[in-house]
N, C-alpha and C positions, 0 to 999 in steps of 0.2 A: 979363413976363407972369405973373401971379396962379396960383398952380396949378387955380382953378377954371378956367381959362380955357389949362390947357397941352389942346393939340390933339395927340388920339389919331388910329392909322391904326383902320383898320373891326378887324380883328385884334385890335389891341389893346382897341378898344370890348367885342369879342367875348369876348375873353377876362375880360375883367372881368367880362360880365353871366353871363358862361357858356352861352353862347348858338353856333352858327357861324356864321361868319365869311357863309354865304350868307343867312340870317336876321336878321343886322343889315343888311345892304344891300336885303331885302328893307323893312325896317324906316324906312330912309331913304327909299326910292323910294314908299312909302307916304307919307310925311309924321309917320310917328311918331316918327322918331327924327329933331332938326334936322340936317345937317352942312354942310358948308361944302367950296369947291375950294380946291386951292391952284393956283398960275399949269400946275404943270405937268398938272391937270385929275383930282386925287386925294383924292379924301374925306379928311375930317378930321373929327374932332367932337370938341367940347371935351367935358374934364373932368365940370364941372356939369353936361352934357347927359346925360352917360350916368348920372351918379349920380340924376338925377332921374327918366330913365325906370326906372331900376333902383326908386328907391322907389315910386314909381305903379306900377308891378308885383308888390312883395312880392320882388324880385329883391335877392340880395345882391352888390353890388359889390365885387371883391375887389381888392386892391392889390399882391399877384404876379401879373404876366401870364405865360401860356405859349407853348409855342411850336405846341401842339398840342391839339385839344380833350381834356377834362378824362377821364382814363381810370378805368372802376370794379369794372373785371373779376375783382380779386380779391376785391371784398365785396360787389359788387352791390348797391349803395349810390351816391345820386346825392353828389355833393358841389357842384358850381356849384350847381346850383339846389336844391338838398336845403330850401334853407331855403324854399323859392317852391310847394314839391309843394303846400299847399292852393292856391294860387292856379292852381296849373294843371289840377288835380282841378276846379277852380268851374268853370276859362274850359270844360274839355272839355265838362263835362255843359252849363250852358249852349248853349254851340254847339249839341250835338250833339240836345238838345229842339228845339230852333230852328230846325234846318236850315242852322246856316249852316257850309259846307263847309270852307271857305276857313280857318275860326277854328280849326274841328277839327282842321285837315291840321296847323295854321302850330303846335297843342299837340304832338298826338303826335310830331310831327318836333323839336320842339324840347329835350322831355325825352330822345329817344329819340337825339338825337344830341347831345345833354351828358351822358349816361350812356353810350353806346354798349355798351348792354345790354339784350338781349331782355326777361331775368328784369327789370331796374327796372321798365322799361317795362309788364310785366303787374303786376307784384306791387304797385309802390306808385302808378298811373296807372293805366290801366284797368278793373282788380280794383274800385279802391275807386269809382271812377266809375260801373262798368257796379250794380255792387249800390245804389248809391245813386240811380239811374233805375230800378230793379227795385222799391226801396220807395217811389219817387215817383208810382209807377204803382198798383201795391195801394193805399196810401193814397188815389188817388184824385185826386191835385194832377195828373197829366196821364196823357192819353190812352192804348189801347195802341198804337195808332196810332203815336204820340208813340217809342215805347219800342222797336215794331218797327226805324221807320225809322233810330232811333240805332243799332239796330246793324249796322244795310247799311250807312250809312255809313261806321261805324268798320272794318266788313269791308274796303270799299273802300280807305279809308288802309292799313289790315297789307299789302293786298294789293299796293299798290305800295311798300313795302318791302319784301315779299318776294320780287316782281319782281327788285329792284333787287341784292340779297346775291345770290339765286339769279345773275343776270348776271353777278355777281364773282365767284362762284366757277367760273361757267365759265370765264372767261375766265382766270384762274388754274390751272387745271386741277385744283382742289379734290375736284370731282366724280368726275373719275377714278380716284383711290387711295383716297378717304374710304367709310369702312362706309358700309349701308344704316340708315335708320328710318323706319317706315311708322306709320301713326295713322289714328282716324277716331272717332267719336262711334256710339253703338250705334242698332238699330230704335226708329221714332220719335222720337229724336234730332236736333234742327235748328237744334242753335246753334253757329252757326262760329266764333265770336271767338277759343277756346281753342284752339283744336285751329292754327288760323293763326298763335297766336302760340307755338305748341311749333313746329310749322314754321317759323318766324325763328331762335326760340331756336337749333335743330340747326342750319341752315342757315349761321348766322352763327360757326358754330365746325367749318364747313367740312364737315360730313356729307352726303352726299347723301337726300335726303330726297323720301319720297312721301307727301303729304296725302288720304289717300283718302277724305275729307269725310266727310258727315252721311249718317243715317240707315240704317248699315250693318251689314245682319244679323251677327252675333258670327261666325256657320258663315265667312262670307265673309271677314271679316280672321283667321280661322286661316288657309282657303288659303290666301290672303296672305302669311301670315308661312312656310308653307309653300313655297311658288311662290319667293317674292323672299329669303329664307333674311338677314332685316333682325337688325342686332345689336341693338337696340331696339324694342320695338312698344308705343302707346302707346295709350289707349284715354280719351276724357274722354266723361266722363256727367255731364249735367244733367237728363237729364227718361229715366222708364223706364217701357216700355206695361207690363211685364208684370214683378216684380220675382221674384219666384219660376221663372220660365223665366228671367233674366238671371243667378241664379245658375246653375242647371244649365247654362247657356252657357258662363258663366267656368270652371268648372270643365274643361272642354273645351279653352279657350280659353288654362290654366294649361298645360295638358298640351299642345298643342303648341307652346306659346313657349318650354317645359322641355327638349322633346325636340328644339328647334331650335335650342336655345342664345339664345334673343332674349330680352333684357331686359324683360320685361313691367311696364308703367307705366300704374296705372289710378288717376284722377283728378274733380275736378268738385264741383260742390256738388249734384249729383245722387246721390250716395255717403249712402245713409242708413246707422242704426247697423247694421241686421242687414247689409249688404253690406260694409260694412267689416269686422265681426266675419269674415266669409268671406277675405277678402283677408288679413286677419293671420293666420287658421289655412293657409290657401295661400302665406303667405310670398312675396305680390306687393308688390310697393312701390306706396304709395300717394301720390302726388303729390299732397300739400297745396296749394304753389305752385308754382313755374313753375323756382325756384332747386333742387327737388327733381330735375327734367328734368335741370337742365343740370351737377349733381354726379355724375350718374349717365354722363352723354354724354363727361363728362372722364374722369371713369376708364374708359371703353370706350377714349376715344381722345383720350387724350392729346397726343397733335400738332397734334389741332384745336385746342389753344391758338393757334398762330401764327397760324391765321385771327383771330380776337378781337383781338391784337397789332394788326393794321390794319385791324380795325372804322373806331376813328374818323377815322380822313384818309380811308379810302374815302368815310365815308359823308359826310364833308365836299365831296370830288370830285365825288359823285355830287350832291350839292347845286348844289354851282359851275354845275353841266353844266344844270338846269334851266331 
């Protein structure tokens, strides 16, 4: 037998494209990936097969196999598919103009579980996604219509990944010895994407976390942070009614996260210069990206490493299980 023709298990297929192991079989049962049985009724797929969907995809094929999906925890950096990120940046936005769900689901599951990281997942996959439908929109090439529904759907997907961690951690008992972190988006405020994906982010490094959504007066996430007495509290801003009463808010909002000991983390591409000048002289931390969250989550709590440790065979399991 030819090496283009030596016959891999799905696994190994897997591991080559960098992909898991439930996503290649997904792959085959579609018809996109060819493979073959053997007598005793086990997929195989040769060599050349997989190197060819690897290059119709922009996917790089690598020639160490593992035993376990590709882990990125300490740089937050994809490596299986690192070289494929424009390619999965076009398929999402594509899909996600389109409506088509299924294309959506099959991106963000796939970078997000060859990186097994919140932060890739935002920072170099969504981030550049979601602003690249934001100028597609202003310019005029499509609808807002178009722009709204991309992002219910992409809400939809986080949200069943966050389903899915939040499950593992209970079921782990994660939830009951891990700090609190609580979040929300300010008045007038109505964009969820961020604020769900700092929700994974904690969640996946085993915090117990509360997402207390969109469009919430600043007065109401102090009691909050008051009430629930969280070692982080996070705040993302995209859009602001009134910027001049958001600051006199923040300033509020410094002093009881100060006097409660909560990590205050405010965010967003809603941060113009004069709110940021405010936040540097308040001595808030300004979360750029999403890797800013999760430096800060490790030094609270440092244990929540061992959650991350078995991000990726969970989220492998939890794939199987579909």
């Amino acid at each position: 037998m030819s090496s283009d023709d030596r016959l891999l298990t799905t696994q190994q297929a897997a591991d080559r494209l960098g992909l898991s192991v439930s996503t290649v079989k997904r792959l085959v049962e579609s018809n996109q990936i060819r493979a073959v049985k053997t007598p005793g009724g086990h997929r195989r797929i040769t060599l050349d097969t997989v190197e060819q969907y690897a290059s119709s995809r922009g996917l790089i094929a690598v020639e160490k196999t593992v035993s376990a999906p590709v882990s990125v925890v300490s740089t937050g950096r994809l490596r299986a598919v690192d070289e494929s990120l424009e390619y999965w940046q076009a398929a999402l936005k594509s899909a996600l103009i389109h409506s088509h769900v299924e294309e959506a689901r099959h991106a963000v599951r796939t970078v997000y579980g060859s990186s097994g990281s919140a932060t890739a997942l935002a920072d170099q996959l969504i981030s550049p996604v979601m602003r690249k439908i934001g100028h597609a929109w202003q310019d005029g090439r499509i609808e807002v219509f178009q722009e709204h529904h991309a992002c219910h759907l992409l809400a939809d997907i986080l949200y069943e990944l966050v389903r899915q961690i939040r499950s593992r951690n209970k079921r782990s008992g994660f939830d009951q010895v891990a700090p609190m972190a609580i979040g929300a988006t300010p008045e007038g405020d109505h964009y969820t994407l961020t604020g769900m994906l700092c929700e994974l982010c904690l969640l996946e490094r085993g915090w117990n976390v509360r997402n207390l959504g969109c469009h919430l007066p600043i007065i109401e996430l102090s009691q909050a942070i008051t009430d629930l007495k969280p070692k982080i509290s996070w705040l993302s801003v995209h859009h602001l009614l009134n910027e001049q009463q958001f600051l006199v808010d923040l300033q509020r909002l410094f002093e009881t996260a100060r006097v409660m000991k909560s990590s205050l983390v405010v965010g967003g591409m809603g941060i113009t210069p004069q709110v940021r000048s405010e936040l540097t002289r308040l001595g808030v931390v300004i979360g750029d990206d999403l890797e800013c969250l999760a430096k800060i989550s490790d030094s609270i709590y440092p244990d929540g490493q061992r959650a991350i440790g078995s991000l990726a065979q969970t989220f492998q399991d939890l794939q199987n299980t579909r």
